[in-house]
MIMIMI-616551 format. One record per residue: residue number from 1; residue in one letter; x, y, z of N, C-alpha, C in turn. Coordinates in steps of 0.02 Angstrom, whole numbers, plus 32768, in hexadecimal, padded with zeros to 4 digits. Example, Ala and Ser with C-alpha at 12.3 -4.5 7.8 and 13.67 -1.06 7.14 Angstrom:
# residues 2
seq: 1, type: A, nX: 8294, nY: 7EE4, nZ: 8186, caX: 8267, caY: 7F1F, caZ: 8186, cX: 8294, cY: 7F5B, cZ: 8186;
seq: 2, type: S, nX: 8282, nY: 7F90, nZ: 8162, caX: 82AC, caY: 7FCB, caZ: 8165, cX: 8285, cY: 8002, cZ: 818A;
***
This chain:
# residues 63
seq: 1, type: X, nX: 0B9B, nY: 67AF, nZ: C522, caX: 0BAE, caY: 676C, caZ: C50F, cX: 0BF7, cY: 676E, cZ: C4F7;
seq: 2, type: X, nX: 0C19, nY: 6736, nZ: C4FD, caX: 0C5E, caY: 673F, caZ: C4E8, cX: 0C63, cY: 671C, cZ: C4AD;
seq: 3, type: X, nX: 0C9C, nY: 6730, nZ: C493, caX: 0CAE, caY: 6725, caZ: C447, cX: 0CF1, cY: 66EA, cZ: C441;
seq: 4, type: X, nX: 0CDC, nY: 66CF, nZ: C3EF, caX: 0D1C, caY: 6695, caZ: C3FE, cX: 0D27, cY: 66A9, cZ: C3B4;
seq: 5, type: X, nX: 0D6D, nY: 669E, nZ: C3AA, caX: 0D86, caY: 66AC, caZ: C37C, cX: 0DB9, cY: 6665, cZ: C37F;
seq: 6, type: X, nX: 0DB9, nY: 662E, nZ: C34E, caX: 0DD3, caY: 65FA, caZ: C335, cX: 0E1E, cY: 65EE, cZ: C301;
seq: 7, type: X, nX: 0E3F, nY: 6606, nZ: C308, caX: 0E6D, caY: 6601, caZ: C2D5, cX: 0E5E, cY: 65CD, cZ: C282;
seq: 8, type: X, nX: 0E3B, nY: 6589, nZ: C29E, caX: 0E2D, caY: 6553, caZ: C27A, cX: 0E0B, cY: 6576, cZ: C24C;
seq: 9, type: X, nX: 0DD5, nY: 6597, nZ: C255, caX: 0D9E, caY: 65BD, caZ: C21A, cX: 0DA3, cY: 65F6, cZ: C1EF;
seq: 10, type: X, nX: 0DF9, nY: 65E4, nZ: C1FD, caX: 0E18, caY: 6612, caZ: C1DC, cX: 0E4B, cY: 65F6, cZ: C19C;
seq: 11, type: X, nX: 0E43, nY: 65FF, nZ: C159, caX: 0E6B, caY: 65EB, caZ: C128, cX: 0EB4, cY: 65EF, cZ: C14B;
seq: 12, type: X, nX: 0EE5, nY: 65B5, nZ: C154, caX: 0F25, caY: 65B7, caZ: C177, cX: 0F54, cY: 657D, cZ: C15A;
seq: 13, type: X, nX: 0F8F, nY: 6583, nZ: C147, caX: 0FAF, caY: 6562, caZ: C11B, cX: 0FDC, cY: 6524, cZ: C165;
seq: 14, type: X, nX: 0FF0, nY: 6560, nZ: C1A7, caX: 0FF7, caY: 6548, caZ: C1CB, cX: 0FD6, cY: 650E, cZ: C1FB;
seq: 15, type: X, nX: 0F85, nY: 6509, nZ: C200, caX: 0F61, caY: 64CC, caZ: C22D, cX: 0F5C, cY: 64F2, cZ: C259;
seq: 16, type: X, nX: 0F66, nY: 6536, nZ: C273, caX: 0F5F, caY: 6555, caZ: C2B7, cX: 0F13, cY: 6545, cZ: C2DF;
seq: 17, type: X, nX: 0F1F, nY: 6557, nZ: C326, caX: 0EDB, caY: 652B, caZ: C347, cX: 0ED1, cY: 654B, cZ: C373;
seq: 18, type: X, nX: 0EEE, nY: 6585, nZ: C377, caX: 0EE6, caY: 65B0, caZ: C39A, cX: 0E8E, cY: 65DC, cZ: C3AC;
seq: 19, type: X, nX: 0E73, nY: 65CE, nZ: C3DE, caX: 0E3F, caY: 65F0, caZ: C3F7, cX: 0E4B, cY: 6624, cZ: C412;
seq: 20, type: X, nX: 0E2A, nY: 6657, nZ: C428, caX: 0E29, caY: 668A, caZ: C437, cX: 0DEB, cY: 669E, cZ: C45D;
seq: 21, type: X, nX: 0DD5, nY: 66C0, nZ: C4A0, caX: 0D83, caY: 66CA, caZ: C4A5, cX: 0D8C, cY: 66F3, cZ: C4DF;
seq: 22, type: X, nX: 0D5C, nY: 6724, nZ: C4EC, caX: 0D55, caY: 6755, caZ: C51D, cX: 0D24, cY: 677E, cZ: C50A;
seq: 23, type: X, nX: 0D4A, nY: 67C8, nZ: C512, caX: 0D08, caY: 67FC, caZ: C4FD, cX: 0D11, cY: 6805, cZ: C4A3;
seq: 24, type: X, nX: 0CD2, nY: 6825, nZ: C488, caX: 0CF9, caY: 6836, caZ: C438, cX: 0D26, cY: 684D, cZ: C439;
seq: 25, type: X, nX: 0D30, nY: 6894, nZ: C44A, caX: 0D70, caY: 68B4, caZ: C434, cX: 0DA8, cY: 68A0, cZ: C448;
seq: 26, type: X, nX: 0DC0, nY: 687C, nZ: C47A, caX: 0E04, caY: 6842, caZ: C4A4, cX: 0DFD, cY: 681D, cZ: C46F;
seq: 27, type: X, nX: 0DDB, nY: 67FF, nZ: C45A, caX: 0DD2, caY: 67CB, caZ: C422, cX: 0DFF, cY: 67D3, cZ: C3E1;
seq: 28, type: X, nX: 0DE7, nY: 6815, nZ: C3D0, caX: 0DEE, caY: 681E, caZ: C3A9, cX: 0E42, cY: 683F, cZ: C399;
seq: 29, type: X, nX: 0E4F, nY: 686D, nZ: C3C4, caX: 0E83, caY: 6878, caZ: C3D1, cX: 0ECB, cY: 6851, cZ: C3D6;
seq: 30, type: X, nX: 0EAD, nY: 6815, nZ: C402, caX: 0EC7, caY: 67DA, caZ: C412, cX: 0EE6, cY: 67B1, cZ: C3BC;
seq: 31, type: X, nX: 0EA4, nY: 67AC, nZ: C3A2, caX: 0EBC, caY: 677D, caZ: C361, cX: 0EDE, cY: 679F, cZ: C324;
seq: 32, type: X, nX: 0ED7, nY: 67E8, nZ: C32B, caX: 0EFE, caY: 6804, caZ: C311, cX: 0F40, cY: 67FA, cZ: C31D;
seq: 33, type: X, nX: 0F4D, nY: 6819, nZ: C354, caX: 0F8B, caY: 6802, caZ: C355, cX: 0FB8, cY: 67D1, cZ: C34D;
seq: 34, type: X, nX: 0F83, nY: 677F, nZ: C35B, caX: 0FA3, caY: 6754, caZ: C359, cX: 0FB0, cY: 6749, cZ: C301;
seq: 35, type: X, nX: 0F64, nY: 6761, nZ: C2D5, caX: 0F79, caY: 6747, caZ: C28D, cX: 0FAF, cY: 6786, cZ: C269;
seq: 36, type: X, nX: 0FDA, nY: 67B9, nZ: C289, caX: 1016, caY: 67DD, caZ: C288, cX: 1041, cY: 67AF, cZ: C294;
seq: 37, type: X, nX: 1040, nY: 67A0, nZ: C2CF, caX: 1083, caY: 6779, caZ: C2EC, cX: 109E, cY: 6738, cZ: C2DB;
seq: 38, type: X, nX: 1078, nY: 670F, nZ: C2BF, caX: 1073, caY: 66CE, caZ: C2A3, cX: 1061, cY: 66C8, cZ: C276;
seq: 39, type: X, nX: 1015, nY: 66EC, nZ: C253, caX: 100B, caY: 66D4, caZ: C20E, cX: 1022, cY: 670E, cZ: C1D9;
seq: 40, type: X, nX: 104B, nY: 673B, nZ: C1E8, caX: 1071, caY: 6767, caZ: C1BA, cX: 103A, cY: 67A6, cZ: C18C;
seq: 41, type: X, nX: 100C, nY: 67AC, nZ: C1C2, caX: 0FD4, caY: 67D0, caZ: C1A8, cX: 0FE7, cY: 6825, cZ: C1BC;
seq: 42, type: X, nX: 0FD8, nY: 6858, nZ: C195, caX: 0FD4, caY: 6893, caZ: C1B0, cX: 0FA7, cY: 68A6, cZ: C1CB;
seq: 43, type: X, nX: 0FA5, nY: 68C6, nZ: C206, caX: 0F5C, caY: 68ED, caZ: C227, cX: 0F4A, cY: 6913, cZ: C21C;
seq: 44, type: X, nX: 0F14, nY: 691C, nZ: C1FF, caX: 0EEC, caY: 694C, caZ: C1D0, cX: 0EA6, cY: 6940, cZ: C1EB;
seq: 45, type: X, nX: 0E82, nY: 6976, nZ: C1D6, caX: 0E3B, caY: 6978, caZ: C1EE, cX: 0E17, cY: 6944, cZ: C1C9;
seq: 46, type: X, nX: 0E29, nY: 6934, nZ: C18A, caX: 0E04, caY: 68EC, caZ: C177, cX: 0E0E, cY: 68B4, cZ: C18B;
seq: 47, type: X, nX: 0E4E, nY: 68B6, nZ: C1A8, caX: 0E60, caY: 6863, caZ: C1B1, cX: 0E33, cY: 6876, cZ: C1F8;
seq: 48, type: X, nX: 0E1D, nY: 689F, nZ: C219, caX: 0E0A, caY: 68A9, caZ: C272, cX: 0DB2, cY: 6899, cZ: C244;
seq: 49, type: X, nX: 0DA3, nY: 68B5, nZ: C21F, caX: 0D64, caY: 68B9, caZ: C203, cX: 0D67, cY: 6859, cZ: C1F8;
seq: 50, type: X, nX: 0D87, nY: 683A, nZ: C1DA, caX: 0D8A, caY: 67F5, caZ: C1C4, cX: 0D6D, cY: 67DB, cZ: C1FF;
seq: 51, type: X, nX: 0DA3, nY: 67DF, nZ: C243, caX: 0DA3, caY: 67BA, caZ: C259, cX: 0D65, cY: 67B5, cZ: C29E;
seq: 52, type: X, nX: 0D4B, nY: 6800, nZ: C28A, caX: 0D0F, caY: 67F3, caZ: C2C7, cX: 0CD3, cY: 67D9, cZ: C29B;
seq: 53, type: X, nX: 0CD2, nY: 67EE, nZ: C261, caX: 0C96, caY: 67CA, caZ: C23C, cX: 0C9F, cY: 676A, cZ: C255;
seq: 54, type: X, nX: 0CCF, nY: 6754, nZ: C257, caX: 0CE8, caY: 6710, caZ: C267, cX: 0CD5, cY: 6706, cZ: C2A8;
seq: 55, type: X, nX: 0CC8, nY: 6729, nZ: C2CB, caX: 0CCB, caY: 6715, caZ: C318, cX: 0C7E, cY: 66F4, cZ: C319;
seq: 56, type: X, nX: 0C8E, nY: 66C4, nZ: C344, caX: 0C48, caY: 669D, caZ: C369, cX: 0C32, cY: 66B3, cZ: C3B2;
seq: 57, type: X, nX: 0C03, nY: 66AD, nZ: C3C7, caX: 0BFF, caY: 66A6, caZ: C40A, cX: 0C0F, cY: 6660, cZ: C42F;
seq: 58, type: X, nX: 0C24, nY: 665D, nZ: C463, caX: 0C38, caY: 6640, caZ: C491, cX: 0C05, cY: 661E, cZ: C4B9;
seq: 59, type: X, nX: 0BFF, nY: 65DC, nZ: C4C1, caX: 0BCA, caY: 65B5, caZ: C4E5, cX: 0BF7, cY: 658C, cZ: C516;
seq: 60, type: X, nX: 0BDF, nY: 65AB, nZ: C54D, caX: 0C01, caY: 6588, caZ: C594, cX: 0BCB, cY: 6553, cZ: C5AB;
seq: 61, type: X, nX: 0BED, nY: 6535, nZ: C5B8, caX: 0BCB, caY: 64E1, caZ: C5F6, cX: 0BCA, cY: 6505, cZ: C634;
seq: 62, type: X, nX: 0B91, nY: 6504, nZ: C66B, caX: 0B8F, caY: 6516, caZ: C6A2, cX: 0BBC, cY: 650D, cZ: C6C0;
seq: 63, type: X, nX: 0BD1, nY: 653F, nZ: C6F9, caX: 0C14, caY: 6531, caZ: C731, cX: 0BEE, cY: 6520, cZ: C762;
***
């Protein structure tokens, strides 16, 4: 199942709205970097620990 990771459900001073979704670990990887690059976070094994506890699964509408 794939994973979504929301920026919104995330305490953010900025409004970011940024989604994120694929496999866990892309996911996760993914929002790391982005909350480095934008939300001024260091990457550390907790903030990676934070942010997969956060992750949802992903519910697709039939193609």
């Amino acid at each position: 199942m794939r994973k979504v990771a929301d920026c919104r459900d995330m305490p953010s001073e900025s409004g970011c709205s940024l989604v994120i979704s694929g496999e866990e670990d892309e996911v996760v990887r993914a929002a790391a970097e982005h909350a480095v690059s934008v939300h001024g976070h260091t990457d550390t094994p907790e903030l990676r620990d934070e942010i997969r506890r956060g992750l949802k699964e992903e519910h697709l509408t039939a193609r």
